[in-house]
DOKEGU-172405 format. One record per residue (C-alpha): residue number from 0; x, y, z. Coordinates in nm, 3 decimals, always signed. Example, Ala and Ser with C-alpha at 12.3 -4.5 7.8 and 13.67 -1.06 7.14 Angstrom:
BEGIN
seq=0 east=+1.230 north=-0.450 up=+0.780
seq=1 east=+1.367 north=-0.106 up=+0.714
% end
This chain:
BEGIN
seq=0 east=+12.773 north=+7.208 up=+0.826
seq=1 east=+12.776 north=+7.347 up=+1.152
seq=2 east=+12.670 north=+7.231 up=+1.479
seq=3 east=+12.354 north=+7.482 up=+1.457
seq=4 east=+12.282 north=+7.328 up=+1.147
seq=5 east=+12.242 north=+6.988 up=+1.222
seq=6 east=+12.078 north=+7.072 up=+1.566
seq=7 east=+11.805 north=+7.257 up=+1.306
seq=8 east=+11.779 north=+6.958 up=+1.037
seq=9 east=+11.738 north=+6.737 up=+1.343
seq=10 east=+11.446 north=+6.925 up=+1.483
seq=11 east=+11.289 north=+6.994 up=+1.145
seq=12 east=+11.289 north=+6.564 up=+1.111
seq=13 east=+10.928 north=+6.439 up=+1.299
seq=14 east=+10.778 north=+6.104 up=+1.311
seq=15 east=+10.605 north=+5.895 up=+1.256
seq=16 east=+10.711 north=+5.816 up=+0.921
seq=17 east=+11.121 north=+5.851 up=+0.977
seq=18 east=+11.304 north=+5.895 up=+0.687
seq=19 east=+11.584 north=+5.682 up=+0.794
seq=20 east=+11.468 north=+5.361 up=+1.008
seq=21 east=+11.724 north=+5.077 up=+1.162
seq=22 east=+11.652 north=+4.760 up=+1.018
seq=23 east=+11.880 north=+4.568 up=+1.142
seq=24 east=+11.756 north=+4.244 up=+1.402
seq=25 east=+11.878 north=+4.272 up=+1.782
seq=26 east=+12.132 north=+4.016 up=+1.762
seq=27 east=+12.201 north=+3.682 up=+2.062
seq=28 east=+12.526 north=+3.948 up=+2.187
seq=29 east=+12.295 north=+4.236 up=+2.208
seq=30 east=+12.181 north=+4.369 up=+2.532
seq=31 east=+11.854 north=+4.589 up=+2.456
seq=32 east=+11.896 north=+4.907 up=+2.708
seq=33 east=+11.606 north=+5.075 up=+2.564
seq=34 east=+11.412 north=+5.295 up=+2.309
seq=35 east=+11.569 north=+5.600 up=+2.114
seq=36 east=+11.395 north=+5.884 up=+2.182
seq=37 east=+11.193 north=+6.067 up=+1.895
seq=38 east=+11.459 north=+6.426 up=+1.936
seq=39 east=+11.746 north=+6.166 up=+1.865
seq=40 east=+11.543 north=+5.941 up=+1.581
seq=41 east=+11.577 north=+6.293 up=+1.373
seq=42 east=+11.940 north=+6.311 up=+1.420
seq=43 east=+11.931 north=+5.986 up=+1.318
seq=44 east=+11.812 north=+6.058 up=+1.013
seq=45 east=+12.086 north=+6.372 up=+0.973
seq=46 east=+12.361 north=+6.094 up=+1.101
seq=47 east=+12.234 north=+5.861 up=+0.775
seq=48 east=+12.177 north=+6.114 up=+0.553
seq=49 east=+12.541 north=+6.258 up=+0.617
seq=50 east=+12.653 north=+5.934 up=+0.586
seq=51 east=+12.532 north=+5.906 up=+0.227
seq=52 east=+12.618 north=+6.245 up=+0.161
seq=53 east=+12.973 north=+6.150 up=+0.244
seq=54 east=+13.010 north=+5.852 up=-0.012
seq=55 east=+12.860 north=+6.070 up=-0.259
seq=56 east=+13.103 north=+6.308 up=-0.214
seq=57 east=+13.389 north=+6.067 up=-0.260
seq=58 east=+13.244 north=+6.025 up=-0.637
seq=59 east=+13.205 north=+6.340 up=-0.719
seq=60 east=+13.595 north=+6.370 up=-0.610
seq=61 east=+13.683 north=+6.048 up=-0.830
seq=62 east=+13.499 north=+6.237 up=-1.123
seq=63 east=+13.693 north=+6.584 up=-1.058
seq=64 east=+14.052 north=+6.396 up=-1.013
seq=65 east=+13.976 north=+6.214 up=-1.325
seq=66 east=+13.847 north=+6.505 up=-1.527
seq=67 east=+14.183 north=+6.736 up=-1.447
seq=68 east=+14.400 north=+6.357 up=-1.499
seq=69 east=+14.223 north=+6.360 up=-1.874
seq=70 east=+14.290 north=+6.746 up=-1.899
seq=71 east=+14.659 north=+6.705 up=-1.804
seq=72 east=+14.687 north=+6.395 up=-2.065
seq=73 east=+14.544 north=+6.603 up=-2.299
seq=74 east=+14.770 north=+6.943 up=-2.248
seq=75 east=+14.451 north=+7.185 up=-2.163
seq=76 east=+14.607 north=+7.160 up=-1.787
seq=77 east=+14.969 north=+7.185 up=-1.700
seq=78 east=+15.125 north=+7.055 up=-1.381
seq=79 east=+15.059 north=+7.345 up=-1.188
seq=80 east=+14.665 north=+7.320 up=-1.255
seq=81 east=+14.674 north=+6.944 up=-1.167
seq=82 east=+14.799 north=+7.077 up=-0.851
seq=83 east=+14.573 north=+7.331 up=-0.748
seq=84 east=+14.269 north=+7.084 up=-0.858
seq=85 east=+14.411 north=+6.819 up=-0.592
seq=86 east=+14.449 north=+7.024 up=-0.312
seq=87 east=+14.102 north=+7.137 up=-0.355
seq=88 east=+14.018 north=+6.763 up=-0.410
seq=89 east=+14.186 north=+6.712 up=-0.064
seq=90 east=+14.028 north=+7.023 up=+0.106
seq=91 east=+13.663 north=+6.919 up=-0.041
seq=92 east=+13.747 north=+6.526 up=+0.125
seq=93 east=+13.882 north=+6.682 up=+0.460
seq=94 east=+13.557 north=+6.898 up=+0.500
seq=95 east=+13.341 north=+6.619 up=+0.378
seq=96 east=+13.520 north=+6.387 up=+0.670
seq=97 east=+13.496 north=+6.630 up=+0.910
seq=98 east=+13.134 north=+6.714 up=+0.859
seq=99 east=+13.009 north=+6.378 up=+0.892
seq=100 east=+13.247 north=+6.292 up=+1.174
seq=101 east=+13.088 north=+6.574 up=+1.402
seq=102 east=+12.744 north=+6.421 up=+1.334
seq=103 east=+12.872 north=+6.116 up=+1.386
seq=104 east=+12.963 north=+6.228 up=+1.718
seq=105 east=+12.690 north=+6.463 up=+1.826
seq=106 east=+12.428 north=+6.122 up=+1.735
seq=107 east=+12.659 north=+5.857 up=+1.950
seq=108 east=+12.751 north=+6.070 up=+2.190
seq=109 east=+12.391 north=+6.186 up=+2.245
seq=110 east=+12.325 north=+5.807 up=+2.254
seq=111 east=+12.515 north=+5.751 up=+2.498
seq=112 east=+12.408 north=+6.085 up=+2.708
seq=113 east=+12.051 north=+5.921 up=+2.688
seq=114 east=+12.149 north=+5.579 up=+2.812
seq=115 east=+12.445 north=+5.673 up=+3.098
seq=116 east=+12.487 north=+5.272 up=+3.098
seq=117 east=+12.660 north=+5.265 up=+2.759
seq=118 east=+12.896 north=+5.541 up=+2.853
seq=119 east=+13.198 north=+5.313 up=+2.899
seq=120 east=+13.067 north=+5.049 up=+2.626
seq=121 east=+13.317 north=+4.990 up=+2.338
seq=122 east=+13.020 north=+4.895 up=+2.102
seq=123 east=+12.675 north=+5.018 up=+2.143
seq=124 east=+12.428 north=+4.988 up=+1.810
seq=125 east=+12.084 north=+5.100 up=+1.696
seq=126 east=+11.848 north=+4.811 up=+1.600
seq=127 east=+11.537 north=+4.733 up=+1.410
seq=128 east=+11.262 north=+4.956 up=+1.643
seq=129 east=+11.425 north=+5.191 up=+1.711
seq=130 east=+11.579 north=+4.942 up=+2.018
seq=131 east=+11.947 north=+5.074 up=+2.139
seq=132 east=+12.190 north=+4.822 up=+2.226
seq=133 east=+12.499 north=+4.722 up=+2.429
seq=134 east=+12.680 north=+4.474 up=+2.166
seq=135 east=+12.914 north=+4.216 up=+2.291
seq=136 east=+13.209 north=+4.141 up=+2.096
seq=137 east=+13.097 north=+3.789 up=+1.912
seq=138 east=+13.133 north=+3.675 up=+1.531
seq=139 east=+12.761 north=+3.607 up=+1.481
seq=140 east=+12.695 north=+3.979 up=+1.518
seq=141 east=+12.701 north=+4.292 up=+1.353
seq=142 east=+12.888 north=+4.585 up=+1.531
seq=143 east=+12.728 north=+4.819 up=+1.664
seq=144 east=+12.891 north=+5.175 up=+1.583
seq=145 east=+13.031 north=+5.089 up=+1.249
seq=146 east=+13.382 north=+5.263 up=+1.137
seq=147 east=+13.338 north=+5.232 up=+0.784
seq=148 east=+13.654 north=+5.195 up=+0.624
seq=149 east=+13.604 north=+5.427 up=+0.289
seq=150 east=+13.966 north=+5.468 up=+0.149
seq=151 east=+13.945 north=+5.092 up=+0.092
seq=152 east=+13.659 north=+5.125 up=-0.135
seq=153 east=+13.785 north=+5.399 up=-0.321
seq=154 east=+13.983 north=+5.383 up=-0.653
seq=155 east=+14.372 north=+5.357 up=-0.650
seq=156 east=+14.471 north=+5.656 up=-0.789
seq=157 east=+14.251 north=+5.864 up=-0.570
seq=158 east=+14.269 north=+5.717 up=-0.259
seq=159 east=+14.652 north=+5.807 up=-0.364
seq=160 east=+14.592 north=+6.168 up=-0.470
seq=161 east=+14.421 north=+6.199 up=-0.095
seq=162 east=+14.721 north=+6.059 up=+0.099
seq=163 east=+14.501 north=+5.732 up=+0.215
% end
């Protein structure tokens, strides 16, 4: 996915009825510093789909390192086969990352474009409507920009097979 691309999905994405809406509650840490705009609630929606996109694609990987483990057990696939299938296992995870790390970034970092205040903020967050945060570091809340940790939910032998 390109940059053009997401721009397009983005702008394609119109309210009222979001596909993707924050549910979570503003939390006693947050500090509300306003609404999110309706251009940025549709890449908002590209940001979540992506998101699910990306854990998806960690399956299907599971399923293909699998498949060519069973063929290799079985002798239809030699070493050499098993190889070529996990580099393009790798290849398909590192485009997969890097895809939903640049909307990642074009989302936040248009978040934080829109609200100058949170440019130096370590944690900003998107609450139930549509409210944008500041989050302060306390154990009662949820942070706000999430860095979910995927190798750790992913099978052993794959999250080995990708170097994690």
């Amino acid at each position: 996915m390109r940059l053009k691309d997401i721009l397009e999905k983005a702008e394609a994405i119109k309210g009222p009825e979001w596909p993707e809406v924050p549910d979570a509650e503003v939390e006693q840490c947050d500090k509300v510093v306003g609404e999110l705009p309706d251009d940025l609630k549709g890449l908002f929606a590209v940001y979540t789909v992506s998101h699910k996109g990306l854990l998806a694609t960690h399956g299907l990987l599971e399923a293909r390192v699998k498949a060519a483990d069973q063929k290799l057990v079985e002798g239809k696939m030699g070493p050499d086969g098993l190889e070529k299938e996990v580099a393009a296992v790798r290849l398909a995870h590192a485009v997969a990352h890097s895809e939903h790390e640049l909307v990642q970034r074009c989302f936040w970092g248009s978040v934080r474009l829109q609200f100058p205040e949170l440019i130096e903020v370590s944690s900003i967050g998107l609450r139930k409507d549509w409210k944008v945060v500041a989050s302060a570091d306390c154990a009662n809340c949820a942070a706000g920009i999430e860095l979910i940790e995927i190798s750790g939910s992913l099978p052993r032998d794959l999250r080995r097979i990708l170097g994690l």
